[in-house]
C-alpha positions as CSV (number, residue, x, y, z in Angstrom):
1,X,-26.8,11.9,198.4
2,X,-29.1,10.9,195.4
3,X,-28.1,12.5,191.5
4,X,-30.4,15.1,191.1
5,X,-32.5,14.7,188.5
6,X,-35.0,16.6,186.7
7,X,-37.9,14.8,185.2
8,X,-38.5,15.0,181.3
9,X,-41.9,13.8,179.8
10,X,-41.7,13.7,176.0
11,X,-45.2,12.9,174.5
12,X,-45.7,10.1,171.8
13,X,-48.3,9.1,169.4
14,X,-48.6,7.6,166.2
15,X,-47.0,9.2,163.5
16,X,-44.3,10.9,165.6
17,X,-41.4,12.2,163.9
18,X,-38.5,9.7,165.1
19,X,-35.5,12.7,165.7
20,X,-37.8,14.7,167.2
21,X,-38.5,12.1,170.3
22,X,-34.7,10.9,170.0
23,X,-32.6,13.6,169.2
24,X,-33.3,15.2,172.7
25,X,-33.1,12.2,174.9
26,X,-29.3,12.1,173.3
27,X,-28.6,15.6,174.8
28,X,-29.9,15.0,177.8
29,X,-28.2,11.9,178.7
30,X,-24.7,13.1,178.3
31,X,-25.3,16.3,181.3
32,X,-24.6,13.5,183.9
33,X,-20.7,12.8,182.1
34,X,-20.3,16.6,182.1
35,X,-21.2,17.0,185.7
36,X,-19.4,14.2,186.8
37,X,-22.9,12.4,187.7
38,X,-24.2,14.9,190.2
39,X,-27.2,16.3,187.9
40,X,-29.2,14.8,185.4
41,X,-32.5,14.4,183.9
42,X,-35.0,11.4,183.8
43,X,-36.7,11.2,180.4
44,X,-39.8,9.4,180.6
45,X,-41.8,8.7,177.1
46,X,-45.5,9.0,177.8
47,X,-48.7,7.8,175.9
48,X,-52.3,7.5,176.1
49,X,-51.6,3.6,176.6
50,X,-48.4,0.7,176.8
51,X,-48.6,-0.1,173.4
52,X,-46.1,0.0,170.8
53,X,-46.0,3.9,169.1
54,X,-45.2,3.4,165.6
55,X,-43.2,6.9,164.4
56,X,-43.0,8.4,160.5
57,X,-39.5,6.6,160.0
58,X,-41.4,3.6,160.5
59,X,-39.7,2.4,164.0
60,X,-41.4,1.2,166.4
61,X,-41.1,2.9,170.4
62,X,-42.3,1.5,173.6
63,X,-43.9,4.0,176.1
64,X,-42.2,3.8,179.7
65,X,-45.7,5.2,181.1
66,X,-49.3,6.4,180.4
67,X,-50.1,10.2,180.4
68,X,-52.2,9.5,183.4
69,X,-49.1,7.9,185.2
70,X,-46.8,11.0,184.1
71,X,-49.7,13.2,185.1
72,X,-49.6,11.8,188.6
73,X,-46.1,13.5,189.3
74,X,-44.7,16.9,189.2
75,X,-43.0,17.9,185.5
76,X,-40.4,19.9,185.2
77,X,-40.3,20.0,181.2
78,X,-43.4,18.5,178.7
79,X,-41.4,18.3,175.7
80,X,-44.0,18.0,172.3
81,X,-42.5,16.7,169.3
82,X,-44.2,16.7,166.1
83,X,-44.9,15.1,162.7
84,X,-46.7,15.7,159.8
85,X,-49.0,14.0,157.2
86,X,-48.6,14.4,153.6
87,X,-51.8,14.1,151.2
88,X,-51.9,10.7,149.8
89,X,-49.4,9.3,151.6
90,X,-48.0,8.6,155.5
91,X,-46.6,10.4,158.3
92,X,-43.2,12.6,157.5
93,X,-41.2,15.1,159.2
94,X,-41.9,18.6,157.5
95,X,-39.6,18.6,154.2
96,X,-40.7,15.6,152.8
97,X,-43.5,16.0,150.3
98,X,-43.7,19.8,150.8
99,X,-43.6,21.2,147.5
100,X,-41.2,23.6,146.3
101,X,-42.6,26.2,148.9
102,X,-43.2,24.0,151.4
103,X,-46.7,24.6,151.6
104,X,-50.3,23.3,150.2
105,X,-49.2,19.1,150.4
106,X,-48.9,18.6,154.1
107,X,-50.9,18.9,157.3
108,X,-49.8,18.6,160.9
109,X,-50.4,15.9,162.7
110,X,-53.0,17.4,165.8
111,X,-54.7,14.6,167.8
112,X,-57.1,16.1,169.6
113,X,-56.6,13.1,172.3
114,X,-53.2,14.2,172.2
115,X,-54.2,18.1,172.5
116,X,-56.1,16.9,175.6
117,X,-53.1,15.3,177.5
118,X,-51.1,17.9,176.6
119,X,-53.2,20.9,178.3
120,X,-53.8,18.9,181.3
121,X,-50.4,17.9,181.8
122,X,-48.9,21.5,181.1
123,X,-51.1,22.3,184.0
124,X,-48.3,20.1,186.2
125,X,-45.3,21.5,184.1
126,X,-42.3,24.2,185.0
127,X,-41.5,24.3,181.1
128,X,-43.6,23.4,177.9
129,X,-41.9,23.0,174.8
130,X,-42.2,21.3,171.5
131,X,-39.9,20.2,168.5
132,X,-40.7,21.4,165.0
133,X,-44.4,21.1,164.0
134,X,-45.4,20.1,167.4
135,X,-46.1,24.0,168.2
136,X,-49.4,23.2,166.5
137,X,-50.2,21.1,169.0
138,X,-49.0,23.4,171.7
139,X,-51.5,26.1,169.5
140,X,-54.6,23.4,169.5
141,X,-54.3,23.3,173.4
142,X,-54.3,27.3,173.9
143,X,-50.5,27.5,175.6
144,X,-49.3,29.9,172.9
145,X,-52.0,32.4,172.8
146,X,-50.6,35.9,172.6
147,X,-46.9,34.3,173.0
148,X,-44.3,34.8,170.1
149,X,-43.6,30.9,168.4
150,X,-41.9,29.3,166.0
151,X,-42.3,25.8,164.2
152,X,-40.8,24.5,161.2
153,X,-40.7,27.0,158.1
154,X,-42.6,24.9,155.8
155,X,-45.8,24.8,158.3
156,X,-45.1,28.0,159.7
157,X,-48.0,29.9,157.1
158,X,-50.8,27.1,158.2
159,X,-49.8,27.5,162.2
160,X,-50.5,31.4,162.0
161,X,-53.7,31.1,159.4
162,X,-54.9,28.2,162.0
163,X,-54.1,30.1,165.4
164,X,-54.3,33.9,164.7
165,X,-53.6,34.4,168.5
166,X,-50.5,32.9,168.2
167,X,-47.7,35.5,166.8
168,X,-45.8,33.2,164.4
169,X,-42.1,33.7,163.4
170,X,-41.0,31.4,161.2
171,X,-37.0,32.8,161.5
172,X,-35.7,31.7,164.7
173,X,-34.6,28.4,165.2
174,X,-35.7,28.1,168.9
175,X,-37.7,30.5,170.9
176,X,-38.3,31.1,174.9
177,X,-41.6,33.2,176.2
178,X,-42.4,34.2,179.4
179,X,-44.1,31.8,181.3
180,X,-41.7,29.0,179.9
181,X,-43.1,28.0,177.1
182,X,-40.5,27.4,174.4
183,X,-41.0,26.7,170.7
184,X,-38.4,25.4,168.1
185,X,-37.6,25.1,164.5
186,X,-37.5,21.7,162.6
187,X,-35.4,18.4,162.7
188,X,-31.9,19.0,163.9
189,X,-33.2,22.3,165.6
190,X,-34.4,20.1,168.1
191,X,-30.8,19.6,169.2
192,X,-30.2,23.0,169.7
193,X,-33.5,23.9,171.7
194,X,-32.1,20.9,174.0
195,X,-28.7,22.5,174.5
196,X,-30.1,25.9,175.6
197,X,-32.4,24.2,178.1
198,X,-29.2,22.8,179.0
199,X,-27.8,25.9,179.1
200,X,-30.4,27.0,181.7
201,X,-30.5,24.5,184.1
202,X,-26.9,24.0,184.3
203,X,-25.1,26.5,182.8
204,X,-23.7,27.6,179.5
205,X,-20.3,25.4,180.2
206,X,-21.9,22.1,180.6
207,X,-24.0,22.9,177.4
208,X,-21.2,24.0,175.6
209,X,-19.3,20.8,176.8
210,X,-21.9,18.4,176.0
211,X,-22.3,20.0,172.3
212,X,-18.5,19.1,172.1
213,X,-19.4,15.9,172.9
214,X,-22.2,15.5,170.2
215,X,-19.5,16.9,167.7
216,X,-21.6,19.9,166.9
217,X,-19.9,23.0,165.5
218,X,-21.3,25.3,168.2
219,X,-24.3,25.9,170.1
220,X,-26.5,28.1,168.0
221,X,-28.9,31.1,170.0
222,X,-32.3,30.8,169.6
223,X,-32.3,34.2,167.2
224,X,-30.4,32.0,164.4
225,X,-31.9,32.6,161.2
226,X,-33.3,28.9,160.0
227,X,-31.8,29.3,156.7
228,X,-27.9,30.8,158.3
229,X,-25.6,31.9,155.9
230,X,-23.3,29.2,156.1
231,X,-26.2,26.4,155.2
232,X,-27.1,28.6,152.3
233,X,-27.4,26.6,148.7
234,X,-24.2,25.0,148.1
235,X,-22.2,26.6,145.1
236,X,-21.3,24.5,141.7
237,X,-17.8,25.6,141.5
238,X,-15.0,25.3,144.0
239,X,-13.9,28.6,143.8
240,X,-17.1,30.6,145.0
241,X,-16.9,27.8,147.9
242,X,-13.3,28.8,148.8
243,X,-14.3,32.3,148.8
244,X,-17.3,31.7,151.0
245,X,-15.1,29.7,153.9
246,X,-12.2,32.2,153.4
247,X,-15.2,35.3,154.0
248,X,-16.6,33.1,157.4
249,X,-13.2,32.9,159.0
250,X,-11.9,36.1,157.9
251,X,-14.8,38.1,158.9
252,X,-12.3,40.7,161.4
253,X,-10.4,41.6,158.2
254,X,-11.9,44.6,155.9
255,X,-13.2,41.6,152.8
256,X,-13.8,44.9,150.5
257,X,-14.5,43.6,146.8
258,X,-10.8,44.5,145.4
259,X,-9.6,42.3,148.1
260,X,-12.1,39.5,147.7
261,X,-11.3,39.7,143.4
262,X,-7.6,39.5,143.9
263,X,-8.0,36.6,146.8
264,X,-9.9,34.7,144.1
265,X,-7.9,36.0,141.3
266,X,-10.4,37.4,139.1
267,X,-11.6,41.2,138.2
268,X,-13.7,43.4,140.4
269,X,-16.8,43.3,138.3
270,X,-16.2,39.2,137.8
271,X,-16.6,38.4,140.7
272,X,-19.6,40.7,141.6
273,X,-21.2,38.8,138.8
274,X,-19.9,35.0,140.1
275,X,-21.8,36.1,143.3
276,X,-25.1,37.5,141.7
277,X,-24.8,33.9,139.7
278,X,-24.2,31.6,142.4
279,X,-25.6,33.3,145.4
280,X,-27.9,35.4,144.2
281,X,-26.5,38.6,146.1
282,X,-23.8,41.0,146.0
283,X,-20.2,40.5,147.9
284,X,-21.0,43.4,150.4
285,X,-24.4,41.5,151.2
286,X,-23.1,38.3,151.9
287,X,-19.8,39.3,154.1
288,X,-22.8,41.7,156.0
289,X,-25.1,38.6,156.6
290,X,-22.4,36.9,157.8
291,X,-21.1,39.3,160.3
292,X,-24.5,40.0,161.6
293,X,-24.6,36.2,162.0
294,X,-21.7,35.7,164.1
295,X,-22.2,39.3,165.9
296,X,-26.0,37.5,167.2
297,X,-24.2,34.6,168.3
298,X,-22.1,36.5,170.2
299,X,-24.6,38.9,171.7
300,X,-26.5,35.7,172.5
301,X,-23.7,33.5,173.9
302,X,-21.2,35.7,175.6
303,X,-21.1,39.3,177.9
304,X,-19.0,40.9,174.9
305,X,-19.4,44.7,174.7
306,X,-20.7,45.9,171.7
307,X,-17.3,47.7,170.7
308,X,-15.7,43.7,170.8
309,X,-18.2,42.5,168.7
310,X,-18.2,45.0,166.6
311,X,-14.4,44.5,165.8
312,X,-14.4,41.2,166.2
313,X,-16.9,41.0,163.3
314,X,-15.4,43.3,161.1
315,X,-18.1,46.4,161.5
316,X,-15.4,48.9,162.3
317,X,-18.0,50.8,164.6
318,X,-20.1,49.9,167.1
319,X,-22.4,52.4,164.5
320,X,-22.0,50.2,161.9
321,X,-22.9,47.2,163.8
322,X,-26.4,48.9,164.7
323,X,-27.1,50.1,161.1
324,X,-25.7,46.8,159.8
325,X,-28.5,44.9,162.8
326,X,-31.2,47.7,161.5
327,X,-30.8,46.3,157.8
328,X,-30.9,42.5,158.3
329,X,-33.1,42.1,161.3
330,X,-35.0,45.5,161.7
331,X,-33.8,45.4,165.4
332,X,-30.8,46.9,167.8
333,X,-27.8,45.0,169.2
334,X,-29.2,45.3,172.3
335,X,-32.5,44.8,171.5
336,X,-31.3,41.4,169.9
337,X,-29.4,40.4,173.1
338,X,-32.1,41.1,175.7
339,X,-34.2,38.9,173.4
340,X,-32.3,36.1,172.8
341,X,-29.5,36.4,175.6
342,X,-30.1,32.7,178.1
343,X,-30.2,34.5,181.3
344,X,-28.8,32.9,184.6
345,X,-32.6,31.5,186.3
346,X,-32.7,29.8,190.1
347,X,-32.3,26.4,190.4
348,X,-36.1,24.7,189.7
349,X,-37.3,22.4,191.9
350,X,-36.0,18.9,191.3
351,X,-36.2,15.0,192.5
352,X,-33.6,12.9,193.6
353,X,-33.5,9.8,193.1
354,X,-33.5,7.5,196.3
């Protein structure tokens, strides 16, 4: 019997942010090791014609087929990557150039030949999704109309101002609709959306054993907060740093302020203020960010009861875990799970290979 193999069309065009069309493929191509070569996907890179795509880092990429060669077949996932320009200069993936707000000096790259393909070849598709800015192409084409999105945070302001159907959140790092369309956050975001479609083809295992294999420190949920706790602004001295790494993988023990001063060998009111300084919140903020971190991750990644978690995490209560959810996210536990939980689907249809 032929591997199985489910076919991946990733759409190029000039300008195209280089780790958003690669970083995927890389994912993709290790499910075959983890399955011990039974399953698989074939990614095919697809453009309006067989010429050479030039991308924002500058490399160049050669198309394996036309859209209108792709468009002859059935798709199982359109993936749309995306890029930006920044005034007075090139192509660049959504950081570069963006100001210190990250808005007002870039623009989205939005073909409308490209918008085109895309909406007639979403039409063949299971799945739809796109990397980082390309939501605004998914947007230009009509798919995420009414649908909740996400795109990278420093063109997340222009994709609701330009689409007012779509319902932008600029938070997650990945997020699923009905319908299958799925949006996600910028640059190495684009590895995580690729795990959890992973995750739902063939399980959370093989995901979570091909993240291994791509060294990452875990598979993130799609509810992750783009700017997490631990990828917060590095601190200028070592000792806030310690006490930062010490909070993370202590979060089960109580962390009150007494015991964070004396773990870092200053006063109570010292280290309040080397917090406010460095971090710009409180002690009881940051060990409450955290926790509700890791809690998500958990309600998103595992069957845990809420009582687990909640210990686990260091809320004590399963009470304190909902007030705790109520402050941070203005949502429930549950709520949060049913959201961002990867539920087991039926196998799609596939191809196998002759």
């Amino acid at each position: 019997m032929g591997v199985v193999n489910r076919l991946i069309v990733i759409v190029l065009f000039e300008g195209v942010d280089l780790l958003d069309v690669t970083g995927p493929p890389e994912v993709f191509s290790l499910v075959p090791r983890e399955t011990t070569g039974r399953v698989g996907y074939e990614v095919v890179l697809a453009a309006e014609t067989l010429e050479p795509v030039t991308t924002a880092a500058g490399v160049r990429i050669l198309p394996d087929a036309t859209f209108r060669e792709v468009g002859e077949r059935p798709i199982d996932t359109l993936l749309v990557p995306g890029s930006v320009e920044v005034e007075g200069g090139g192509a660049g993936e959504g950081e570069s150039g963006s100001g210190a707000d990250g808005e007002g000096r870039i623009r989205p790259i939005v073909e409308p030949g490209t918008v085109a393909w895309v909406k007639a070849l979403a039409t063949r598709t299971r799945r739809v999704t796109s990397v980082c800015v390309g939501a605004h192409i998914l947007a230009a084409a009509g798919l995420l109309d009414g649908k909740r999105a996400t795109t990278h945070w420093s063109t997340a302001r222009q994709l609701a101002a330009d689409h007012p159907a779509v319902r932008v959140d600029p938070d997650p790092i990945f997020i699923r609709e009905e319908g299958e369309i799925w949006t996600g956050a910028g640059i190495s975001a684009c590895l995580d959306l690729s795990l959890a479609l992973v995750a739902e083809d063939f399980g959370e295992q093989v995901a979570l054993r091909v993240a291994r294999q791509l060294v990452m420190y875990l598979k993130r949920p799609g509810g992750q907060s783009q700017f997490s706790v631990p990828l917060e602004t590095v601190s200028t001295t070592r000792r806030i740093e310690d006490l930062r790494h010490h909070i993370l993988n202590n979060l089960g023990s109580r962390l009150t302020v007494p015991e964070l001063a004396a773990y870092a060998h200053v006063s109570d009111r010292q280290l309040t203020r080397i917090f406010k300084t460095e971090l710009g919140t409180t002690p009881h903020a940051y060990v409450e960010s955290a926790r509700v971190e890791r809690a998500g991750n958990l309600l998103a990644t595992t069957d845990d009861t809420l009582e687990r978690i909640a210990s686990v995490c260091g809320f004590g209560t399963v009470d304190t875990l909902i007030r705790a959810f109520h402050r941070r996210l203005a949502t429930t536990p549950s709520e949060y799970r049913a959201r961002f939980r990867t539920s087991p689907v039926q196998p799609a249809p596939v191809q196998r290979a002759p």
